[in-house]
C-alpha positions in Angstrom: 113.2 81.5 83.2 112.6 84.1 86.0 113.9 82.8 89.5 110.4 81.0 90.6 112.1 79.9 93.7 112.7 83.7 94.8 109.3 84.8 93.9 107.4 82.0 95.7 109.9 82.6 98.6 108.3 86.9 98.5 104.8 85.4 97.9 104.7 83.1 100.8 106.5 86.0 103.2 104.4 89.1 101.8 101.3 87.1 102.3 101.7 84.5 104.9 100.3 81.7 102.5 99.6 78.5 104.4 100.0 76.7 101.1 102.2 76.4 98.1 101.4 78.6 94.9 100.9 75.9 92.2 103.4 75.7 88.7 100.9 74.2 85.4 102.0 73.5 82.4 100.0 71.8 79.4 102.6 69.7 77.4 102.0 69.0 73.5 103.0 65.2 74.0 102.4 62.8 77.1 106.1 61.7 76.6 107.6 65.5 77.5 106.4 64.5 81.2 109.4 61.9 81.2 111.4 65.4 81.2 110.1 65.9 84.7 112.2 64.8 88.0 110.6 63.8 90.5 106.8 63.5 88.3 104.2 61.5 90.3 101.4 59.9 88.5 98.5 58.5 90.3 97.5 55.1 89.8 93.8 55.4 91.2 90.6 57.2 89.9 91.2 61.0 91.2 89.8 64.4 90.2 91.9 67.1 89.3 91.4 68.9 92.7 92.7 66.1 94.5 95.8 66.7 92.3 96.1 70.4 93.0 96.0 69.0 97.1 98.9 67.0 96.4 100.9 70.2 95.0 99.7 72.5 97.5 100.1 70.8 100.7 102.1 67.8 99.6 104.5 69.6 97.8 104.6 66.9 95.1 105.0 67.5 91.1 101.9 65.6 89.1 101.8 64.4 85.5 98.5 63.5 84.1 97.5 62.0 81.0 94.9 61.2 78.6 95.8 57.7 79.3 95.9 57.9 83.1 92.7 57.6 85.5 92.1 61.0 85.9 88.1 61.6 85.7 87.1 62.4 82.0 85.3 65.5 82.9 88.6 66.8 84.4 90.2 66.0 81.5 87.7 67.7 78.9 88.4 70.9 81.4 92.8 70.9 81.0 93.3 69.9 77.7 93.6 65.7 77.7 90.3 65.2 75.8 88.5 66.9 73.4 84.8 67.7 74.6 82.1 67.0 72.6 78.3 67.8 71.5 77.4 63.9 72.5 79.8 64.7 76.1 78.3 67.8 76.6 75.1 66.1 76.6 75.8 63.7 78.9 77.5 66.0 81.8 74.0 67.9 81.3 72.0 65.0 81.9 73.9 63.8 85.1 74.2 67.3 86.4 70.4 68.2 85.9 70.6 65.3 88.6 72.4 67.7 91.0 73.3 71.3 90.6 71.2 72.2 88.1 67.0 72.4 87.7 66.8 70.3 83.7 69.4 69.2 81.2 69.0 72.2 79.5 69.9 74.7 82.2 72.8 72.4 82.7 73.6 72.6 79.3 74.1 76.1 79.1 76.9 75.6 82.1 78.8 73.3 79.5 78.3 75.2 76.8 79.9 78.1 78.6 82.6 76.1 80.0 86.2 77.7 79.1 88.6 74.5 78.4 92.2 74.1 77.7 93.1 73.3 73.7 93.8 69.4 73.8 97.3 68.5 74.4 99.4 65.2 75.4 99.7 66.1 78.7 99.7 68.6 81.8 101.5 69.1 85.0 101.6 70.6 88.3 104.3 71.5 90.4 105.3 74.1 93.6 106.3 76.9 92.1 108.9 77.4 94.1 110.6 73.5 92.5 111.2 75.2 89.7 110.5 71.6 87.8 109.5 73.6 84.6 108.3 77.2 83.5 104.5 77.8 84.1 101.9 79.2 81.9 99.7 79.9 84.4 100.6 80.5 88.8 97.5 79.3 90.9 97.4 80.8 94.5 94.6 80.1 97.0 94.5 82.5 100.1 91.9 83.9 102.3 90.1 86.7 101.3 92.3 89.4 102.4 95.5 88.0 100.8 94.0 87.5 97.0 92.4 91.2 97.3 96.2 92.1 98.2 97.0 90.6 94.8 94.6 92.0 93.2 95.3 95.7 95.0 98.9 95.1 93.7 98.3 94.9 90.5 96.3 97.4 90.1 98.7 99.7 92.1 101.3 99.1 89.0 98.7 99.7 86.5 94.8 99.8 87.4 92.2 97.7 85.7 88.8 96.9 86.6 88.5 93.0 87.3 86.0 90.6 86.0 85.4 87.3 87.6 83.1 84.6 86.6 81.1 81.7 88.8 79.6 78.6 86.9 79.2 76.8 89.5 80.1 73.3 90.3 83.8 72.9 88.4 84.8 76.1 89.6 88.3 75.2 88.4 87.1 76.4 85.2 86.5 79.9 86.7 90.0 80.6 87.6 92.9 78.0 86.0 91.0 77.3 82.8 90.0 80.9 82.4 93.4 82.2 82.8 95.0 80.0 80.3 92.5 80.5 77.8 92.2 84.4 78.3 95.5 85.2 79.7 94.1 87.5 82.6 93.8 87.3 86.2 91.0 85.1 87.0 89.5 84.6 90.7 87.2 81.7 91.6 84.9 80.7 94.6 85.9 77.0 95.5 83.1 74.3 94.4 81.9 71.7 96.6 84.1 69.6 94.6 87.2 71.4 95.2 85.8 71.8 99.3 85.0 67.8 99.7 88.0 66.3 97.3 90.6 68.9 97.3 90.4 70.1 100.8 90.2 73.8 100.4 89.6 75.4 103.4 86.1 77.6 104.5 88.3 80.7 104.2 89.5 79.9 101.1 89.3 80.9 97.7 91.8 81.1 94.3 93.2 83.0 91.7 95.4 82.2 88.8 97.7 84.8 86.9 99.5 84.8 83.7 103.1 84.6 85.2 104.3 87.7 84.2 101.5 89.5 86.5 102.8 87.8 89.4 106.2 90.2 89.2 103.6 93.0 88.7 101.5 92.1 92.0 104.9 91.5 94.1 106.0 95.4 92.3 102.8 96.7 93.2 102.1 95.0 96.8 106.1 96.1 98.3 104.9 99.8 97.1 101.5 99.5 99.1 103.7 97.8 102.1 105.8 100.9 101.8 102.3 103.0 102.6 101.2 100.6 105.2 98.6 98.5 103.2 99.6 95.0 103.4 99.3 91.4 105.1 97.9 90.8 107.9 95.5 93.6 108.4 95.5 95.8 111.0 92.0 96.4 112.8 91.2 99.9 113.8 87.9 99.0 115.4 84.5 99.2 114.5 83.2 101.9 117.0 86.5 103.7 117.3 87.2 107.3 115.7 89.5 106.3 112.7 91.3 109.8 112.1 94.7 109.4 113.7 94.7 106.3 111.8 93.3 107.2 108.3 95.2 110.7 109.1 98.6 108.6 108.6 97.8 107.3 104.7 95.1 110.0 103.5 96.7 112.7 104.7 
């Protein structure tokens, strides 16, 4: 297992997180959470962004199960239940309600949904406890940080990024898509993630596959070595950039 605890460590001083990068795992049996030190389950209705609060800013490891009282559209989204034509249906009728203008515009949101292959459990954890070995690192970060990433990996090998916005569940757009496609996958928060999971205005995510979080670290200490990195330095809007631009374009 590489040494999470190191690379979290050169995450958080590279970029100046505010917040923990986030450890998930997706277990095949709801027993191999009993493996976990330290596992907290909650013993309350919660959504999965409440959960990814108590990692990030609590700094606590959480198991969830089919059998706990996590919300069942949560679960059809990371792998505890299996969704359905007949659950499908009724997400779209309760979200023509809200975010969307008839069940079958909402419909076409669930249908393009990305979702975790059912298992018996997942888990969340600070990447730097080490409790277990990801499958997928979730960071949040201002703007400027997560382009850093981004810039960082490309800076080891470029790549033109996609990213995808469906909308309320936004989850889906960056942990779910980067489990099921194993690439880097940036989301704008939901109102979901903003009002339950307390993601700031400045806010937003990405998830990587865990071996492209030692390419962005490669990537970003050869653009710190140019000058690029975190925080940015402002030139000035009115101000003649030359001697500035001068020192990196030369």
């Amino acid at each position: 297992m590489p040494d999470w605890k190191e690379i979290d460590s050169t995450l958080k001083t590279m970029l100046r997180l505010k917040t923990d990068p986030i450890a998930f795992r997706r277990f095949a049996e709801a027993g191999d959470l009993g493996r976990l030190e330290g596992v907290v389950t909650v013993d309350h209705f919660f959504t999965f962004c409440q959960a990814q609060f108590m990692v990030r800013v609590g700094r606590q490891t959480v198991g969830m199960t089919r059998d706990g009282q996590l919300n069942e559209r949560c679960s059809r989204l990371f792998g505890l239940r299996p969704a359905t034509p007949e659950s499908m249906q009724a997400e779209a009728k309760m979200l023509s309600k809200t975010w969307f203008g008839s069940p079958e515009e909402a419909l076409k949101q669930q249908q393009e949904t990305p979702r975790i292959p059912v298992g018996g459990a997942v888990a969340m954890a600070p990447l730097g406890k080490e409790k277990f070995d990801p499958e997928v690192v979730l960071i949040y970060g201002n703007p400027a940080q997560i382009m850093l990433i981004l810039c960082g990996l490309q800076k080891d090998r470029y790549e033109r990024f996609h990213f995808s916005f469906i909308g309320e569940g936004a989850c889906a757009d960056s942990l779910v898509e980067c489990y099921v496609h194993r690439r880097p996958a940036a989301s704008i928060p939901c109102y979901g993630e903003r009002a339950l999971g307390q993601v700031a205005d400045d806010e937003m995510s990405l998830a990587l596959p865990p071996e492209e979080v030692v390419r962005a670290i490669s990537g970003m200490e050869r653009l710190a070595k140019i000058g690029f990195r975190y925080p940015i330095g402002f030139i000035g809007g009115v101000a003649d950039p030359s001697p500035m631009l001068g020192r990196v374009y030369r």
